[in-house]
ZALUMFI-427031 format. One record per residue (C-alpha): x, y, z. Coordinates in steps of 0.5 Angstrom, whole numbers, padded with zeros to 4 digits, always signed. Example, Ala and Ser with C-alpha at 12.3 -4.5 7.8 and 13.67 -1.06 7.14 Angstrom:
% residues 2
+0025-0009+0016
+0027-0002+0014
This chain:
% residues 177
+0115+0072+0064
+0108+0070+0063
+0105+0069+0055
+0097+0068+0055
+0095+0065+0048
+0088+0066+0045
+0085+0061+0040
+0079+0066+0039
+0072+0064+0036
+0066+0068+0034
+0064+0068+0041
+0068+0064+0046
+0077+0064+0046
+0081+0058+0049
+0086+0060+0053
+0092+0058+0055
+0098+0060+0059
+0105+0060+0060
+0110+0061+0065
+0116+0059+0067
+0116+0054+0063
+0111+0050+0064
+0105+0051+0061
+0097+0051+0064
+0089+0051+0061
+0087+0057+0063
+0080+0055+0060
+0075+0058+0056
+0073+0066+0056
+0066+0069+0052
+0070+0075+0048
+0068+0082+0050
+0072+0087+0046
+0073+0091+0052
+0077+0086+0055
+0081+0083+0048
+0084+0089+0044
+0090+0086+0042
+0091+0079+0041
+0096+0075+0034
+0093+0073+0028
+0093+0066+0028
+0093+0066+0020
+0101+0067+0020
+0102+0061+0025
+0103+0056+0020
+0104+0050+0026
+0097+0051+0028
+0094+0051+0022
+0098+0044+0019
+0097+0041+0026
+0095+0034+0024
+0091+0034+0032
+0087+0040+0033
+0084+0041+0038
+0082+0050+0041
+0087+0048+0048
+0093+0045+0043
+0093+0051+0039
+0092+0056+0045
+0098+0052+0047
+0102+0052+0041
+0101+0060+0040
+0103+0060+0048
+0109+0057+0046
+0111+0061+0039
+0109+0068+0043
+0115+0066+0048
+0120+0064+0042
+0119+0070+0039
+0116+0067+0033
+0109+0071+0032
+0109+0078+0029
+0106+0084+0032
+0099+0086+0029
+0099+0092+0028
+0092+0096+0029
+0089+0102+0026
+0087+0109+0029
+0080+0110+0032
+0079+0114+0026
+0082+0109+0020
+0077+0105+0024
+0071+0110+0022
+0073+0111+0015
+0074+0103+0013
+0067+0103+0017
+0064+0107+0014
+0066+0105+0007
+0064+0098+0009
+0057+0101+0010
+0057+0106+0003
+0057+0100-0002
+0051+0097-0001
+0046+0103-0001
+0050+0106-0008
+0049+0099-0010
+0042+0098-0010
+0042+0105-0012
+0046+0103-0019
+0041+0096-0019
+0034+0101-0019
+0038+0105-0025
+0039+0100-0029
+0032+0097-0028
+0030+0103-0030
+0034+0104-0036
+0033+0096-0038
+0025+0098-0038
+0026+0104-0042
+0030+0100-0047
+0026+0094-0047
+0020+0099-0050
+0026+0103-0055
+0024+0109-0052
+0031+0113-0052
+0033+0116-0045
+0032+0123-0042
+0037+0128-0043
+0040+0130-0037
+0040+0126-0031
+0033+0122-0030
+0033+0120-0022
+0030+0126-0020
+0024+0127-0017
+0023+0133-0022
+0023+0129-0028
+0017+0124-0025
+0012+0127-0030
+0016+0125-0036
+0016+0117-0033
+0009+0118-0032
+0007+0120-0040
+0011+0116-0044
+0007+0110-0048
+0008+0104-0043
+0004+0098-0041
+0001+0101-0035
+0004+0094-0032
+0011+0096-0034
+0009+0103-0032
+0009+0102-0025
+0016+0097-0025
+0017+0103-0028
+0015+0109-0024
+0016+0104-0017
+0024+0103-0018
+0024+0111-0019
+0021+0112-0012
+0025+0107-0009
+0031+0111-0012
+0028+0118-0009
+0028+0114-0002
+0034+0111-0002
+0038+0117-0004
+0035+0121+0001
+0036+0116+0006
+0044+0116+0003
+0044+0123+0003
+0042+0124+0011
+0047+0118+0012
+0053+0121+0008
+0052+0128+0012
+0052+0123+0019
+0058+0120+0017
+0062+0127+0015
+0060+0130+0023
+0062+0124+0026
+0068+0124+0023
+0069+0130+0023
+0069+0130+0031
+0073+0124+0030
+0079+0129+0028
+0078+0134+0033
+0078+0130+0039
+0085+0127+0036
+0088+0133+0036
């Protein structure tokens, strides 16, 4: 039986082989997802992590060596479509955060001066006019007024991606069936 283990880096895994018992170097390799789909998570193999010489050969070697003996667990890896959807919350938070930062510098800004705030939602384009006569320094009008524009932007740029999302996961589903 042949084991190759990996020491993986960002850019780059040490490799070494096992076969037979004997163990060899099988060097470097630049890491291409196509050519790597599954390999061990390193964090589980406390012998590499406490090793007191370490270096990427020894610990390809030592994951070799517990690979063979049975000790390494088996990764489990998500579907295409569980894949998609961690994506694509990973990318939903930033956009809803900063939206919720303009909102409450708006509302900070608007509190700042005791003006009580609108009734009803205040985000939408429609409600400008009301942001434009209140009684502001012209300086903290524009902030103001700045934030809000920004807010329009931002939430149209995440409603377009939000329906982009929806069609790719949708013909995610469909091709799985």
């Amino acid at each position: 039986m042949r084991i190759i283990a990996l020491d993986v880096h960002r850019s780059f895994a040490q490799m070494a082989v096992l076969e037979n018992g004997a163990i060899r170097d099988a060097g470097k390799i630049d890491l291409d997802r196509s050519r790597l789909l599954h390999f061990a998570n390193p964090n589980l193999v406390r012998a590499i992590a406490w090793a007191k010489v370490k270096t990427d050969k020894i610990d390809a070697r030592v994951s070799a060596k517990l690979h063979a003996s049975g000790f390494l667990p088996e990764v489990w890896m998500p579907e295409e479509e569980t894949e998609t959807r961690r994506r694509i919350t990973a990318e939903r938070t930033q956009p809803v955060a900063q939206m919720t930062r303009l909102k409450n510098r708006i509302h900070a800004g608007l509190h700042a001066h005791l003006i009580p705030l609108y009734q009803g939602s205040l985000f939408p384009k429609r409600r400008r006019a009301w942001l434009v006569a209140l009684p502001l320094a012209e300086d903290q009008r524009r902030v103001i007024l700045r934030h809000a524009g920004e807010l329009d932007w931002l939430g149209a740029e995440f409603l377009s991606w939000t329906r982009a999302s929806r069609r790719k996961l949708s013909r995610i589903r469909g091709s799985g069936s």
